[in-house]
C-alpha positions in Angstrom: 14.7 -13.6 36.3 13.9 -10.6 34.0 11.2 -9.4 33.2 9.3 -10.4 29.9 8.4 -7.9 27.7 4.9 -7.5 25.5 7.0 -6.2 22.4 11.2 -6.2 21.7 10.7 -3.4 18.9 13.9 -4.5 16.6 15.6 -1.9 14.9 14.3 1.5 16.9 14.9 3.5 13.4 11.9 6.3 12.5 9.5 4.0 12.4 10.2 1.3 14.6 10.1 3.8 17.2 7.2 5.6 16.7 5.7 1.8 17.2 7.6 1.3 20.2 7.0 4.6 21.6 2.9 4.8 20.9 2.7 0.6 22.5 4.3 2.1 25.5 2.0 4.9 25.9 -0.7 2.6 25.9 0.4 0.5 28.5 2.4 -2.5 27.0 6.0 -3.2 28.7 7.9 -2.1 25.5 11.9 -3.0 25.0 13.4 -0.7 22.0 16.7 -2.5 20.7 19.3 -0.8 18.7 22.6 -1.5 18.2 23.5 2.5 18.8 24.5 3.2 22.2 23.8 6.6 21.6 20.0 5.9 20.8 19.7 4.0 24.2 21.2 6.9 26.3 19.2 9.6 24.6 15.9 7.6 25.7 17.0 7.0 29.1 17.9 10.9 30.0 15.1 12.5 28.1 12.4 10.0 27.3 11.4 9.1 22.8 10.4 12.2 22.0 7.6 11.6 19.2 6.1 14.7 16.8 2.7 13.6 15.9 -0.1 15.0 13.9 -1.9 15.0 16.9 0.7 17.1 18.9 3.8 16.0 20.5 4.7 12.6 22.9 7.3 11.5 25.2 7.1 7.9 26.4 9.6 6.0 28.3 10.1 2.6 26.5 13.2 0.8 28.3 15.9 1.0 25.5 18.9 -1.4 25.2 21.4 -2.9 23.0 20.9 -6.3 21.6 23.4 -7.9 24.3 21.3 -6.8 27.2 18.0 -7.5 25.4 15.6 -9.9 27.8 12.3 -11.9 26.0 9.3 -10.6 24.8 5.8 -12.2 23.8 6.3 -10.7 20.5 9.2 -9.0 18.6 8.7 -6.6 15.7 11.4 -6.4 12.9 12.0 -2.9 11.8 15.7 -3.3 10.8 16.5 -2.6 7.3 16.1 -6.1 5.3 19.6 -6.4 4.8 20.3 -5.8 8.4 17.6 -8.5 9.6 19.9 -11.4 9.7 22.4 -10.2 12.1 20.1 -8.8 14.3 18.1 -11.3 14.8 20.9 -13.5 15.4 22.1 -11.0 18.0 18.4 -11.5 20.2 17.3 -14.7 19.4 19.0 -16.3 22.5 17.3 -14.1 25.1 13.8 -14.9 23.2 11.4 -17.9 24.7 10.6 -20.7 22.8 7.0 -19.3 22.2 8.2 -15.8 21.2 6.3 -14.8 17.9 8.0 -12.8 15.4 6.5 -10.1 13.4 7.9 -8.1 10.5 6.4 -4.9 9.0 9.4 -4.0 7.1 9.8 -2.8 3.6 10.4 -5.5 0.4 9.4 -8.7 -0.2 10.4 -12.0 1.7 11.1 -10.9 4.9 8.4 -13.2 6.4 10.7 -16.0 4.9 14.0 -14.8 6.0 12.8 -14.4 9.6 11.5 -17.8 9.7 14.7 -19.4 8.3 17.0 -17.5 11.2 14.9 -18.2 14.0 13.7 -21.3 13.2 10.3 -20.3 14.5 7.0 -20.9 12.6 5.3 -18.5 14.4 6.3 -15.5 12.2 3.0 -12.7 11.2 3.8 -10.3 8.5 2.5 -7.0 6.8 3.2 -3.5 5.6 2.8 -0.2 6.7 2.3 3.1 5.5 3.6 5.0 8.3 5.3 7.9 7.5 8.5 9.3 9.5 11.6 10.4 9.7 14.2 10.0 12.1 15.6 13.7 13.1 18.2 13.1 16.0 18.5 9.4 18.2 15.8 9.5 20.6 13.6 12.4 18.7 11.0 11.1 15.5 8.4 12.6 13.4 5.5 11.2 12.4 2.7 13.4 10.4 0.1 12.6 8.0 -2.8 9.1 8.7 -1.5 5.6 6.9 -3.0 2.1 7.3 -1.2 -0.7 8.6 -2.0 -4.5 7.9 -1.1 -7.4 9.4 -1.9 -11.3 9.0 -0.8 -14.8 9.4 2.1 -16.5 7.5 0.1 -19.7 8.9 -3.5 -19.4 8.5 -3.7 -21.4 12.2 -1.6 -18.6 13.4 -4.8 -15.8 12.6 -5.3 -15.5 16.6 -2.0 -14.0 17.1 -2.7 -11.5 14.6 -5.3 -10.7 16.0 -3.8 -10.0 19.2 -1.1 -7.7 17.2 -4.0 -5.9 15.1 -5.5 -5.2 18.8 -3.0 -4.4 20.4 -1.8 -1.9 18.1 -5.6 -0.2 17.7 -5.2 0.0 21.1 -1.9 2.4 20.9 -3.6 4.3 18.1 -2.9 2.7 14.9 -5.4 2.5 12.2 -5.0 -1.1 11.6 -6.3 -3.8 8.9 -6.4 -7.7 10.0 -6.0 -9.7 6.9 -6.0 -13.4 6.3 -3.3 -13.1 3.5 -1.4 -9.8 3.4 0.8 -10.8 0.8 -1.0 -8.5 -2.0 -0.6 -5.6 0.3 2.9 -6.4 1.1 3.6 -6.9 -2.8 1.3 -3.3 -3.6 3.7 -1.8 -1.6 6.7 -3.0 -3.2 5.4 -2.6 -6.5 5.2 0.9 -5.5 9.3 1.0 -4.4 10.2 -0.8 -6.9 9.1 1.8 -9.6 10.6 4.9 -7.2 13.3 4.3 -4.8 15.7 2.9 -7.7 15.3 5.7 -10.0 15.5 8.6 -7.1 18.8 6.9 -6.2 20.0 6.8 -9.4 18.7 10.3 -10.3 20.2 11.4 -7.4 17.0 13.2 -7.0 13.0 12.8 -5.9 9.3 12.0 -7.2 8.8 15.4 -8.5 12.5 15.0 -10.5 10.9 12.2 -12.1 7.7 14.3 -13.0 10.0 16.9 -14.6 11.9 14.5 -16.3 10.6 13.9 -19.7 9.5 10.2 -20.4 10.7 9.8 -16.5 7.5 9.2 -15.0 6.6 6.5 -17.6 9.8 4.1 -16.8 9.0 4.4 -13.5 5.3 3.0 -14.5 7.0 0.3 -16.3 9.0 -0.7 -13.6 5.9 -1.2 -11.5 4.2 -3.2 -14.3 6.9 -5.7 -14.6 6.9 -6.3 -10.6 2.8 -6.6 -10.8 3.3 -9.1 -13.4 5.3 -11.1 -11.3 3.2 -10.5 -8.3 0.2 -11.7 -10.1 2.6 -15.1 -11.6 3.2 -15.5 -7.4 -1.1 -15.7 -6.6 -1.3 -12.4 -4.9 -3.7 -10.1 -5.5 -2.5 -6.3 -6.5 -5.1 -3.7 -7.3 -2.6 -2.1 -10.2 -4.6 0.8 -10.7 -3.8 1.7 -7.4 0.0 1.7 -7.7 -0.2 3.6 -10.6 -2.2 5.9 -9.1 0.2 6.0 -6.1 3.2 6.6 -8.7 1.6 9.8 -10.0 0.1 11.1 -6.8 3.6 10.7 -5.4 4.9 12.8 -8.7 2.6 15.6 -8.2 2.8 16.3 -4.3 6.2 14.2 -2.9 8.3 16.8 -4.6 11.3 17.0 -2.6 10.4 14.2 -0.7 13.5 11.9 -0.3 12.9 7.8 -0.8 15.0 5.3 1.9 17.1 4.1 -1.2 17.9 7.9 -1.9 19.3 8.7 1.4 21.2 5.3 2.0 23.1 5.9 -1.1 23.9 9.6 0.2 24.9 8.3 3.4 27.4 5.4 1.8 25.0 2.4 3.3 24.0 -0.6 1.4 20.2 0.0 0.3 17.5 -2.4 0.3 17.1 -2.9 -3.9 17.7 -6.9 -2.9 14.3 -7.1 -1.3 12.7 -4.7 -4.1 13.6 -4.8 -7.8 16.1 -7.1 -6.6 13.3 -9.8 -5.0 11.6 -8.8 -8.3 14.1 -10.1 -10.8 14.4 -13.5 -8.9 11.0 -14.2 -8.8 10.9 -13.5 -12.2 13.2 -15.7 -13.3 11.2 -18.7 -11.2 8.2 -18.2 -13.1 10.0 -17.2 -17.0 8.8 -13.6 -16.8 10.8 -11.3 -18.8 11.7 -8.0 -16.5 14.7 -6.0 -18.1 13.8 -2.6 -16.2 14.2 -4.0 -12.7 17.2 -6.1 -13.6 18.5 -3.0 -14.8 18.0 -0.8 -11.8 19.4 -3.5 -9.2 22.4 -3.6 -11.8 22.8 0.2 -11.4 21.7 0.1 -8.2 24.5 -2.5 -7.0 27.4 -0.3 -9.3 26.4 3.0 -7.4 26.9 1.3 -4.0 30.4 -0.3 -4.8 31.3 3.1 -6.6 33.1 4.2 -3.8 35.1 1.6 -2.9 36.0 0.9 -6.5 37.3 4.6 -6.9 39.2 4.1 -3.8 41.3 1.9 -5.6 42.0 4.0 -8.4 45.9 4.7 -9.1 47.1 7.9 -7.2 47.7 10.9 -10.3 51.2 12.5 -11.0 
């Protein structure tokens, strides 16, 4: 029989491996899962090579394709939401019938979705701040503190997050246990909502925006039509804070490129379903007027179909 793992780390991206990599280094049997061969063979002949704040790690979590995955106490989404489905679809046989799931991921109603495929009510969600970037399969950085907070979908559920929120204080994480993290998970977003779509767009960064004349102020709009609807779905958002967050990541994110940004570089689908996207459904549930963010997934949606569309266009003479 194999072996059952603490964690199944979902999606072994920037950030899921930086998780992966700092829960092995702290003693938990850790399975990274990624549908990239290339990813899996670059851990097994030179270890995840992490670059921390704190100075540099290699760890030596086992690292497989979702075929060959084996079942874990808990598994940790870090797939990108539109990528969530499918992959866990492509696990959810090897899992137990007590496996709990956990998602960390960006956007809103991921705690949902993951219920719904695996059928499991044993689903904890949250949001992190981590910050890091991916720079070859098998190599991450990781610089700069964030917070990370986790809770209960269930409130009966509270001692597994605990377990989570321990385990990962244990690998080093600076970790929040909360009872309902649906306002952080919404603050978050809020904050996305407002940037990633207008980067994208731009083609550019925060500090674009700040240039930008009346720029910066859209994207403050944005994130007060998402609060509005966050409010209309009982969470709690400290607003200040995302707007404070907007203009802090104005002045010193200058060049810094969003997720949305470099999918739409790179000719992937972006994540604008679960942000603005998320945003404008809600809003719609609850009669809230929100023509900003149904303007930016509108966008949003053209830029990503752009190629395809032009690939159609009638050859010149």
């Amino acid at each position: 029989m194999s072996q059952i793992y603490d964690y199944t780390i979902l999606g072994a991206g920037a950030v899921g491996s930086v998780f992966g990599g700092l829960l092995t280094q702290a003693g938990f049997r850790v399975q990274l899962v990624n549908r990239s061969a290339e990813t899996g063979k670059a851990i097994a002949e030179n270890g995840l090579r992490l670059d921390l704040s704190k100075g540099d790690v290699v760890c030596h979590p086992d690292a497989v394709q979702p075929q060959d995955a084996a079942p874990a106490r808990f598994v940790m989404a870090f797939t990108k939401t539109h990528q969530t489905e499918a992959a866990l679809l492509s696990i959810r046989d090897a899992m137990r019938p007590g496996t709990v799931f956990v998602t960390l991921q960006n956007g809103l109603g991921n705690a949902e979705l993951v219920a719904q495929v695996t059928g499991s009510a044993q689903v904890l969600h949250g949001v992190t701040m981590l910050p890091a970037t991916l720079l070859a399969p098998g190599h991450v950085r990781s610089h700069g503190s964030s917070q990370t907070w986790i809770g209960p979908v269930r409130i009966q559920d509270l001692p597994l997050a605990q377990t989570v929120h321990d385990d990962l204080r244990r690998a080093g994480f600076d970790m929040v246990l909360a009872d309902d993290p649906a306002g952080r998970i919404w603050q978050k977003a809020c904050f996305n909502v407002a940037l990633n779509g207008v980067c994208a767009l731009a083609m550019g960064s925060p500090g674009l925006i700040q240039a930008t004349d009346g720029l910066q102020d859209q994207a403050h709009a944005l994130a007060d039509e998402a609060i509005a609807v966050a409010v209309a779905e009982g969470a709690v958002v400290d607003s200040s804070a995302v707007h404070k967050l907007i203009d802090f990541a104005c002045a010193e994110h200058t060049y810094h490129k969003p997720s949305m940004l470099q999918d739409i570089e790179a000719g992937r689908l972006t994540e604008v379903d679960t942000l603005n996207g998320h945003v404008v459904a809600r809003a719609a549930v609850h009669r809230l007027d929100v023509p900003l963010n149904k303007l930016i997934l509108t966008l949003i949606k053209a830029r990503q179909d752009a190629p395809v569309f032009w690939q159609g266009a009638p050859t010149s003479h």
